[in-house]
Backbone and ligand atoms as CSV (ligand in chain L), in Angstrom:
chain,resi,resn,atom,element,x,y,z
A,1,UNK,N,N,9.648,5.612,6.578
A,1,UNK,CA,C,9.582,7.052,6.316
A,1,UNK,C,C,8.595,7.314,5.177
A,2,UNK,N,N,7.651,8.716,5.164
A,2,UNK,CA,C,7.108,8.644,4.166
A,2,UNK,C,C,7.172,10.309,3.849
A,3,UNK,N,N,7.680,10.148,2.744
A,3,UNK,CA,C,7.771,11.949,1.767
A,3,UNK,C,C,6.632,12.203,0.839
A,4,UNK,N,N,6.251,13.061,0.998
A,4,UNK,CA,C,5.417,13.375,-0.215
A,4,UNK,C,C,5.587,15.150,-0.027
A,5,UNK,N,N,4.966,15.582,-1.300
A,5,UNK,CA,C,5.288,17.104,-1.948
A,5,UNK,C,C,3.816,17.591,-2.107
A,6,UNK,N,N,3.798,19.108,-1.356
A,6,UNK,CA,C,2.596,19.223,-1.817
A,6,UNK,C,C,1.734,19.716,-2.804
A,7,UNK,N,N,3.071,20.037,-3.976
A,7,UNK,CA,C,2.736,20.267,-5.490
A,7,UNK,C,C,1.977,18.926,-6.113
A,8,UNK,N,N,2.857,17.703,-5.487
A,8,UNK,CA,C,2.057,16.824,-6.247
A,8,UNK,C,C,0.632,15.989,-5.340
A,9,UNK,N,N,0.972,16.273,-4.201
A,9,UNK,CA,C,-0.690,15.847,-3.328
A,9,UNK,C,C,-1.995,16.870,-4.031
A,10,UNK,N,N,-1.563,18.301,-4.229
A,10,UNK,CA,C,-2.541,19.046,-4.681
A,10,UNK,C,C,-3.260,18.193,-6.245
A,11,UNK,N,N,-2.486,17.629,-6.527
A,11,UNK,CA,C,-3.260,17.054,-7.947
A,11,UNK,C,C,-3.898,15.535,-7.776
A,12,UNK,N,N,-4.251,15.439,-6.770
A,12,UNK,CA,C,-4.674,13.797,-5.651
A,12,UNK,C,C,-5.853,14.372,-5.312
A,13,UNK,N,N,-6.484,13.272,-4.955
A,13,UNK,CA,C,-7.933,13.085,-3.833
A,13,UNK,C,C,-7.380,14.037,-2.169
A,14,UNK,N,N,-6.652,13.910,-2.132
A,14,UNK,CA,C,-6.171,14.596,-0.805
A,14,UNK,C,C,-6.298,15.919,-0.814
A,15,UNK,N,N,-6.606,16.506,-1.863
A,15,UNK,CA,C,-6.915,17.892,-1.996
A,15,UNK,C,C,-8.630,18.108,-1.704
A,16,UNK,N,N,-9.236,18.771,-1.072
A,16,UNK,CA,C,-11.012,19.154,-0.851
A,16,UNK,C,C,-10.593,20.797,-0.746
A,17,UNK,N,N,-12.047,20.705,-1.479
A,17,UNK,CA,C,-12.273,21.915,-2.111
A,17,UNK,C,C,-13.604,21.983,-1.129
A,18,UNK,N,N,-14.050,23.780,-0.420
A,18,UNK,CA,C,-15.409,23.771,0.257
A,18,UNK,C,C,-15.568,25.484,-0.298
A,19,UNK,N,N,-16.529,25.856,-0.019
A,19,UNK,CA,C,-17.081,27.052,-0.786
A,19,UNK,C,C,-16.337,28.513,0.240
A,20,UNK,N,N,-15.234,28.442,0.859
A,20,UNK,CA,C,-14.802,29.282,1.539
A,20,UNK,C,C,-13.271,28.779,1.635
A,21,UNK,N,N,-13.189,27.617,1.682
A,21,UNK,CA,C,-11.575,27.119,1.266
A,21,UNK,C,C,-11.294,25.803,1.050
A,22,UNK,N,N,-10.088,26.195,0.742
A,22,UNK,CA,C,-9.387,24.561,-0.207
A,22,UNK,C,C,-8.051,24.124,0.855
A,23,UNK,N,N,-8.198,22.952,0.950
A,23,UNK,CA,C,-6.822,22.463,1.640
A,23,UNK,C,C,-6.587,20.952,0.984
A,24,UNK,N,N,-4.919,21.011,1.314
A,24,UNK,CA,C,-4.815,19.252,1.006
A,24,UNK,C,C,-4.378,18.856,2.273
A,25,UNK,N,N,-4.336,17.658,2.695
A,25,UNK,CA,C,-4.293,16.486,3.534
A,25,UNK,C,C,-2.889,15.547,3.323
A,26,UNK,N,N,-1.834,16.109,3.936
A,26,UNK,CA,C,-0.367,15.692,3.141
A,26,UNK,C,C,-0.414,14.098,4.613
A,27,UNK,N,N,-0.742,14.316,5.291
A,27,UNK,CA,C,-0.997,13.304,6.229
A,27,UNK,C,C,-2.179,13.238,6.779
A,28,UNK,N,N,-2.658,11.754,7.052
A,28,UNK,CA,C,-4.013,11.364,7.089
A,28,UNK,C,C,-3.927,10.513,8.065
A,29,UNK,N,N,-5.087,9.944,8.621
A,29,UNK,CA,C,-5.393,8.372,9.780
A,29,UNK,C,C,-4.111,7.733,9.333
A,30,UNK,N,N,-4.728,7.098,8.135
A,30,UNK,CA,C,-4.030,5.739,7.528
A,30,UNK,C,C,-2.691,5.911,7.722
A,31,UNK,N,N,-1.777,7.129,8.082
A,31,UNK,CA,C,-0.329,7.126,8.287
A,31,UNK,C,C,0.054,6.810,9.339
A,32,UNK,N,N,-1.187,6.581,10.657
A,32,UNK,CA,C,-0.825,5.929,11.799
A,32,UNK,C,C,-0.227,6.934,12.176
A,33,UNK,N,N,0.175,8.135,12.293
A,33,UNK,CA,C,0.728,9.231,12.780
A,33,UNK,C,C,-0.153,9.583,14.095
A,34,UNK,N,N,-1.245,9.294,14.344
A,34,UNK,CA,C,-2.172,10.239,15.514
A,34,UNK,C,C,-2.533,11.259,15.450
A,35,UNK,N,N,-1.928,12.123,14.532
A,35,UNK,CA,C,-2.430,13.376,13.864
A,35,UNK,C,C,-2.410,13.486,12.609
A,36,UNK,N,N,-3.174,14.569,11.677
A,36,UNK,CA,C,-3.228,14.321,10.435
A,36,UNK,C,C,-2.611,16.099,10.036
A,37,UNK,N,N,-1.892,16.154,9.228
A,37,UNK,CA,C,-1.395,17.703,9.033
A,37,UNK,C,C,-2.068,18.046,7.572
A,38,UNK,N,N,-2.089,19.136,7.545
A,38,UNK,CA,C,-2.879,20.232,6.461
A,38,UNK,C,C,-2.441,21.074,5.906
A,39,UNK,N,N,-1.912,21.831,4.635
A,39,UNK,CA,C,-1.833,23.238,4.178
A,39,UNK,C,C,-2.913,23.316,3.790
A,40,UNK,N,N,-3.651,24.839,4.171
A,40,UNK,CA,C,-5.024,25.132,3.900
A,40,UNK,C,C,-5.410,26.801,3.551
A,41,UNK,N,N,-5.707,26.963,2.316
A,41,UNK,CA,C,-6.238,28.273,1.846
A,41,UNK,C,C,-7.416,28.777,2.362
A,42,UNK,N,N,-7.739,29.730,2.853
A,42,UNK,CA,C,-8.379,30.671,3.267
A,42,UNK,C,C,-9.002,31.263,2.271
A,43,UNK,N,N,-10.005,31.805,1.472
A,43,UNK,CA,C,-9.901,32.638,0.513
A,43,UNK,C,C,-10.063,34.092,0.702
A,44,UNK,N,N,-10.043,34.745,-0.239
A,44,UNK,CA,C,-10.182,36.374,0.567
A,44,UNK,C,C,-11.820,36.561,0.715
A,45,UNK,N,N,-11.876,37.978,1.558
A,45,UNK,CA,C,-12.687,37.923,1.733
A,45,UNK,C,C,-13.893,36.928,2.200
A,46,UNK,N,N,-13.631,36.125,3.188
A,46,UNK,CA,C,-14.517,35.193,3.642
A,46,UNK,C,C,-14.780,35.284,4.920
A,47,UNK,N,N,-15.905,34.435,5.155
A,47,UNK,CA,C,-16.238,34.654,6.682
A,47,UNK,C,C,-16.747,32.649,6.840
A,48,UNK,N,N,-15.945,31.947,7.557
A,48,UNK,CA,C,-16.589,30.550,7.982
A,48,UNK,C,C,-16.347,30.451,9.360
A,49,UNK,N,N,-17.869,29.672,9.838
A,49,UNK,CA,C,-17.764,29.603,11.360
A,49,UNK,C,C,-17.651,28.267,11.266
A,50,UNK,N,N,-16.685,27.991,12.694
A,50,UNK,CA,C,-16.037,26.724,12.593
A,50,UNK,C,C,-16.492,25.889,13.858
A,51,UNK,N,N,-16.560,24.420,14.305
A,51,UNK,CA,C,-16.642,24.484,15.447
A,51,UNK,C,C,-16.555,23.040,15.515
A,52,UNK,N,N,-15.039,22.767,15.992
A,52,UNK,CA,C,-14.065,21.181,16.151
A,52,UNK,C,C,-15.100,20.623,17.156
A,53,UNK,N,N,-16.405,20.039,17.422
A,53,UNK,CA,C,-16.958,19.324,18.511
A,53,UNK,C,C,-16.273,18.169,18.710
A,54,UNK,N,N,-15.276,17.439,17.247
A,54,UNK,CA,C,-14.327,16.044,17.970
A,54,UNK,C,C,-13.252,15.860,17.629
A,55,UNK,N,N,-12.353,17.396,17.384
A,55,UNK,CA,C,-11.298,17.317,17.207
A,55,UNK,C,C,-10.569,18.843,17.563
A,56,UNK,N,N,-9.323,18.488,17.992
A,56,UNK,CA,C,-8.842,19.950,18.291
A,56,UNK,C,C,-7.793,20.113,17.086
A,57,UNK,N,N,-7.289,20.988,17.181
A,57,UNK,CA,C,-6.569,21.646,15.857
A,57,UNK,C,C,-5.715,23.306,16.420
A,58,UNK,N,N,-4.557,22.761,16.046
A,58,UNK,CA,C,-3.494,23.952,15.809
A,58,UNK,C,C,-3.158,24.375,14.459
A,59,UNK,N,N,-3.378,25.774,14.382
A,59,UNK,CA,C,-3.598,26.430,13.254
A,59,UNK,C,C,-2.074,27.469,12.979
A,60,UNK,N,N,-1.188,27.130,12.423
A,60,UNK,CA,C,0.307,27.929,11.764
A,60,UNK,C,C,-0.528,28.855,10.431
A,61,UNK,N,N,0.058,30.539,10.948
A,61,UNK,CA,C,-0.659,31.312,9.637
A,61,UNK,C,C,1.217,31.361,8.419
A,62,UNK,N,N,1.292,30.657,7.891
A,62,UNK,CA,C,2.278,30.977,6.364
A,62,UNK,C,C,2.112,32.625,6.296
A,63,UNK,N,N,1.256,32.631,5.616
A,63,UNK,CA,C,0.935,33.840,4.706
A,63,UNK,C,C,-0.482,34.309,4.595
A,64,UNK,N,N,-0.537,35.910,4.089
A,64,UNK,CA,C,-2.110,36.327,4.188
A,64,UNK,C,C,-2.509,37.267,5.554
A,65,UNK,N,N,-3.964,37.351,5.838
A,65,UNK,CA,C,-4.297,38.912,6.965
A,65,UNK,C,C,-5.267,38.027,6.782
A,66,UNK,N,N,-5.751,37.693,8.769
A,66,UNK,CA,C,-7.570,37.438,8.872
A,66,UNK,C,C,-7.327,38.276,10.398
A,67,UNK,N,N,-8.834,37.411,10.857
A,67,UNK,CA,C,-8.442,37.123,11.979
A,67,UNK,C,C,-9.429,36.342,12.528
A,68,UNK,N,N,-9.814,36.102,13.502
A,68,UNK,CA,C,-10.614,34.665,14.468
A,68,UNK,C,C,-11.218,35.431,15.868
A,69,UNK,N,N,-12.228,35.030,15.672
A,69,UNK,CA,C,-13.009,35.733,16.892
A,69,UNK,C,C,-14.076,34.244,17.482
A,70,UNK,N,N,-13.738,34.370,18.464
A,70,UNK,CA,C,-14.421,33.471,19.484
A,70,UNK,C,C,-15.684,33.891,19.416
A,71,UNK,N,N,-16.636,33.075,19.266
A,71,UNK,CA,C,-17.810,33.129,19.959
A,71,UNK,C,C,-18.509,32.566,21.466
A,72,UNK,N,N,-17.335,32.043,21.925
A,72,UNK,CA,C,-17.767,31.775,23.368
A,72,UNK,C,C,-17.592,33.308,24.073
A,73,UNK,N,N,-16.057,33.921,24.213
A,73,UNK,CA,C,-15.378,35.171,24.783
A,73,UNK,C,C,-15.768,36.262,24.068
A,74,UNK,N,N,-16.092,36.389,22.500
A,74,UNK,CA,C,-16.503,37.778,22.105
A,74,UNK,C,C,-14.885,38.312,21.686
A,75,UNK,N,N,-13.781,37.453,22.280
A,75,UNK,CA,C,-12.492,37.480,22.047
A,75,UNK,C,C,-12.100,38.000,20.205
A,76,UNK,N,N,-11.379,38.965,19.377
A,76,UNK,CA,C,-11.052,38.600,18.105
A,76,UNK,C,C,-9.686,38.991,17.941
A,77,UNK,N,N,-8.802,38.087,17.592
A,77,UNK,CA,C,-7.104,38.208,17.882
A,77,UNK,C,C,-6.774,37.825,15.811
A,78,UNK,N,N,-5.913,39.327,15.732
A,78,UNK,CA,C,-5.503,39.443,14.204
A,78,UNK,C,C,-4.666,37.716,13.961
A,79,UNK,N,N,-4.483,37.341,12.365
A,79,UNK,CA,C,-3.938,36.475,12.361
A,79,UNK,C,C,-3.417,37.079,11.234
A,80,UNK,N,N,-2.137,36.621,11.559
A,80,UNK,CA,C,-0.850,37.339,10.300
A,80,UNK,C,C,0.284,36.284,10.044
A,81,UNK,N,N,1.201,36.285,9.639
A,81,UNK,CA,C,2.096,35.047,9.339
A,81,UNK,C,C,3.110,35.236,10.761
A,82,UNK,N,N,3.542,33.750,10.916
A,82,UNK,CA,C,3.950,33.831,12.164
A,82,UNK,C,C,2.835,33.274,13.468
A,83,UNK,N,N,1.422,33.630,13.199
A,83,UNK,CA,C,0.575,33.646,14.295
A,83,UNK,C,C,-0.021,32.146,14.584
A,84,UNK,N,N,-0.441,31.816,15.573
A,84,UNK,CA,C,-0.636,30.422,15.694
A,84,UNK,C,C,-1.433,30.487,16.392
A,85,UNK,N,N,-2.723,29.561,16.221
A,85,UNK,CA,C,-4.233,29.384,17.510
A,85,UNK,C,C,-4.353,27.896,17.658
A,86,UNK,N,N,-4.663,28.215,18.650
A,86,UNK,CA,C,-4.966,26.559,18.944
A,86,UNK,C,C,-5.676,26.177,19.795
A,87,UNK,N,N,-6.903,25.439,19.537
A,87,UNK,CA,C,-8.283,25.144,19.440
A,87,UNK,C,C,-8.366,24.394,20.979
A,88,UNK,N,N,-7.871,24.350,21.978
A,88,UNK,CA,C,-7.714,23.378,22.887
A,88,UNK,C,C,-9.138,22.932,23.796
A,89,UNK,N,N,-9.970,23.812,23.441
A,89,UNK,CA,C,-11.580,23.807,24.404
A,89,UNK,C,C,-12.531,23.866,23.368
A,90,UNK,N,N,-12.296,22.979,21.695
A,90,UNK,CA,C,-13.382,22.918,20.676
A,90,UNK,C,C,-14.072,24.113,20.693
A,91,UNK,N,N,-13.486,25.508,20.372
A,91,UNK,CA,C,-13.728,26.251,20.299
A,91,UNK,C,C,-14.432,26.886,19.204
A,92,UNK,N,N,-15.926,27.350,19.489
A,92,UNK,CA,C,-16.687,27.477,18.728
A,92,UNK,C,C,-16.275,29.091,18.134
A,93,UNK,N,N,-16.044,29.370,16.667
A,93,UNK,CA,C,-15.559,30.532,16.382
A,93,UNK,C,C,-15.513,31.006,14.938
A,94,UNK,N,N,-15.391,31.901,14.526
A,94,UNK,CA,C,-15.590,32.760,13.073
A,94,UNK,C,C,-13.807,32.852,12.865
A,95,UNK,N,N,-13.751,32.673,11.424
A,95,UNK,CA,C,-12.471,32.952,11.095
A,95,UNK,C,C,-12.732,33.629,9.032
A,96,UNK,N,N,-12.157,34.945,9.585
A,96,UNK,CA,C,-12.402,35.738,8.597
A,96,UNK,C,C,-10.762,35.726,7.893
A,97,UNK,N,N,-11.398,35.970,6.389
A,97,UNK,CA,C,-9.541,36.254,5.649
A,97,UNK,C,C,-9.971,37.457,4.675
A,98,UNK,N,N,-9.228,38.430,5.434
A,98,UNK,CA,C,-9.249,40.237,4.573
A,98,UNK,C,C,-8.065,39.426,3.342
A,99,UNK,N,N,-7.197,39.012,3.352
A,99,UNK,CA,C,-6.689,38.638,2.246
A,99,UNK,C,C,-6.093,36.876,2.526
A,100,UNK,N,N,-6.206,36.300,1.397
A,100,UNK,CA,C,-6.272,34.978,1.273
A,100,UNK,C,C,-5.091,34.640,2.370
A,101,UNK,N,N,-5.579,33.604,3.513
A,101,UNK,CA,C,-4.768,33.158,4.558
A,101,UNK,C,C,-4.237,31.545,3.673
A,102,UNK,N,N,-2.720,31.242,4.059
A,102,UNK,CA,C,-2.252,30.238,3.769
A,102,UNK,C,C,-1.593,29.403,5.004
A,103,UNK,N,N,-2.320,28.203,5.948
A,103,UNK,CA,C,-1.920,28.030,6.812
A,103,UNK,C,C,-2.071,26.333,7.122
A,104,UNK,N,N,-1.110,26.274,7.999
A,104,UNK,CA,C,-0.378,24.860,8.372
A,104,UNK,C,C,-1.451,24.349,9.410
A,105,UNK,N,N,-2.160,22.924,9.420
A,105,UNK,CA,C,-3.171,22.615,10.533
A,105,UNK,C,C,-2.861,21.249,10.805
A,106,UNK,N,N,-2.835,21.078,12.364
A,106,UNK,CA,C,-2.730,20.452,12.724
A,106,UNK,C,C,-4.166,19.414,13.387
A,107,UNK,N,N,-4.634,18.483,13.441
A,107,UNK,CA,C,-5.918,17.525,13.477
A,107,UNK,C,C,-5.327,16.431,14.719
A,108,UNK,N,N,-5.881,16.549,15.665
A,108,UNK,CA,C,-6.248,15.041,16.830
A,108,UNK,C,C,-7.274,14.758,16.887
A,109,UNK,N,N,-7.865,13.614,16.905
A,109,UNK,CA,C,-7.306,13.050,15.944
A,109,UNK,C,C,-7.592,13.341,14.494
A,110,UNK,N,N,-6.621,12.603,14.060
A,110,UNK,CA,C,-6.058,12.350,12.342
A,110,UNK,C,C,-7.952,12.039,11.665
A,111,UNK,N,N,-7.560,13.378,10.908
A,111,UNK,CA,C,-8.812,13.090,9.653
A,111,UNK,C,C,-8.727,11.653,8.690
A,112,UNK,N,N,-9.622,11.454,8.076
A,112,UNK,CA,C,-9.717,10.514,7.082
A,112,UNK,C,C,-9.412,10.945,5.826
A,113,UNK,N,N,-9.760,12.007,5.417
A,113,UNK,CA,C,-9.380,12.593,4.263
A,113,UNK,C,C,-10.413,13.724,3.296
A,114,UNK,N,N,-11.988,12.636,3.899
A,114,UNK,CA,C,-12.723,13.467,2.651
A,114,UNK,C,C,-13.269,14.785,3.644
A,115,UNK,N,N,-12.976,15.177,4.882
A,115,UNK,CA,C,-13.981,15.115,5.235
A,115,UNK,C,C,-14.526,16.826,5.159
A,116,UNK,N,N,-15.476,17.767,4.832
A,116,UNK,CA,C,-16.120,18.679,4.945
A,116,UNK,C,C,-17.182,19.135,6.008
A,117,UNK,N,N,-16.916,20.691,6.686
A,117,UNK,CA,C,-17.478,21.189,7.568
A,117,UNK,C,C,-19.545,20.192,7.413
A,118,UNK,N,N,-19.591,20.191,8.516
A,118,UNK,CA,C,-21.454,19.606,8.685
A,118,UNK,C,C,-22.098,21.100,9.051
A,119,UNK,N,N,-23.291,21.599,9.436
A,119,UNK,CA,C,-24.010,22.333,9.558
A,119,UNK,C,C,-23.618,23.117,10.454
A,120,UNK,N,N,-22.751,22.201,11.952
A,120,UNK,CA,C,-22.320,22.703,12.737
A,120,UNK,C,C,-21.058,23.373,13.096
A,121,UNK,N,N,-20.389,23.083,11.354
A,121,UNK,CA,C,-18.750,23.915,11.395
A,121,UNK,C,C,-18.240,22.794,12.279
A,122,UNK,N,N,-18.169,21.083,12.364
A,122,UNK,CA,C,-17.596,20.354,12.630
A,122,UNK,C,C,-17.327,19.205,11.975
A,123,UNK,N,N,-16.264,18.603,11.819
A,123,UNK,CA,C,-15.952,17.528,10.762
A,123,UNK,C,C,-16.907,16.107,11.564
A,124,UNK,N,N,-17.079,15.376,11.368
A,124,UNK,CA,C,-17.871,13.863,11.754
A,124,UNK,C,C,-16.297,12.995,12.182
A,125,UNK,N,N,-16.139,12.128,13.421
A,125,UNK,CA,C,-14.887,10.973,13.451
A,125,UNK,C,C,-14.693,10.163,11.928
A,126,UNK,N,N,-15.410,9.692,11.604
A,126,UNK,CA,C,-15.471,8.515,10.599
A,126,UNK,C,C,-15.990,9.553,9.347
A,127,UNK,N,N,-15.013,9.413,8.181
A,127,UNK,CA,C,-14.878,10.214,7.144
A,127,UNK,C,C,-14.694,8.803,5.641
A,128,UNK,N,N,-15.059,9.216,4.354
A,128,UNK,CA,C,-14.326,8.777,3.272
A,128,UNK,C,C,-13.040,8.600,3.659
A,129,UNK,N,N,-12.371,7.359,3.626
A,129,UNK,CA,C,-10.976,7.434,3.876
A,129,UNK,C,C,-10.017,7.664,2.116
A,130,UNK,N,N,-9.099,8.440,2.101
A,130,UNK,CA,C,-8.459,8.661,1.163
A,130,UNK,C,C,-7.515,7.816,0.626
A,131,UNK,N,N,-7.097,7.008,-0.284
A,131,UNK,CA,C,-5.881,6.122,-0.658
A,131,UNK,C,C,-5.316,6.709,-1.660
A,132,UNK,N,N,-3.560,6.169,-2.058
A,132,UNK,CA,C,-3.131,6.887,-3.043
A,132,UNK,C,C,-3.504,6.219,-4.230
L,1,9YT,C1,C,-8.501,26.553,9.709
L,1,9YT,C2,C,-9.439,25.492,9.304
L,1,9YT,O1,O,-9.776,24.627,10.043
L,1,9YT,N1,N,-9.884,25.587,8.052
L,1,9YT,C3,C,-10.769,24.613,7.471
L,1,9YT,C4,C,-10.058,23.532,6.712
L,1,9YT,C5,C,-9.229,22.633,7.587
L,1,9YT,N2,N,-7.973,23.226,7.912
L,1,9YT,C6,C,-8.969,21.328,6.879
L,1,9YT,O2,O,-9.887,20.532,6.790
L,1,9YT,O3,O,-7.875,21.088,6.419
């Protein structure tokens, strides 16, 4: 079994910081889990285009007002607490936060730890791996 808190992961390497938001990495590869889970800040007022080319991702909104607009469909569906998206066709897309979004993410596969959006709003397979 493995516990950890994410008061005290936030003060770890497992925390990345990017110029539109901050998340920590409470599970990673190395947990052998197959997926890697996330709490991840949004900040206000932002606009980042995202785009999983090798990983899909389910997105739980906590707390906060955005919303996510597809750029394949032209599609844009509010995101409020309670709301959940999920990325199943590497869906290339804008995700705006009118006020700071706080939300639960799910990664297939499991990140490494370091890893930050590339040019294309997609993470790379093979990342900095994180240790405690
Ligand atoms: C919703 C989303 O993908 N935001 C970017 C950060 C990501 N959740 C992460 O790397 O933890």
């Amino acid at each position: 079994m493995i516990v950890r808190t994410l008061k005290e992961a936030r003060e770890t390497n497992r925390r990345v910081e990017s110029a539109t938001w901050e998340s920590t990495r409470l599970l990673l590869k190395n947990d052998n889990m197959g997926f890697s889970f996330h709490i991840t800040r949004i900040f206000a007022h932002t606009e980042t285009r995202i785009h999983y080319q090798n990983h899909l991702e389910s997105v739980y909104c906590i707390r906060g007002k955005g919303e996510i607009e597809s750029l394949d469909s032209g599609e844009i569906h509010p995101i409020l607490p309670g709301t959940i998206y999920i990325l199943d066709k590497h869906d290339l897309h804008l995700l705006r936060a009118e006020e700071e979004l706080e939300l639960a993410c799910v990664f297939n596969p499991p990140l490494n730890g370091k890893e930050v959006h590339n040019a294309d709003g997609a993470y790379p397979l093979e990342a900095e791996v994180v240790s405690d």
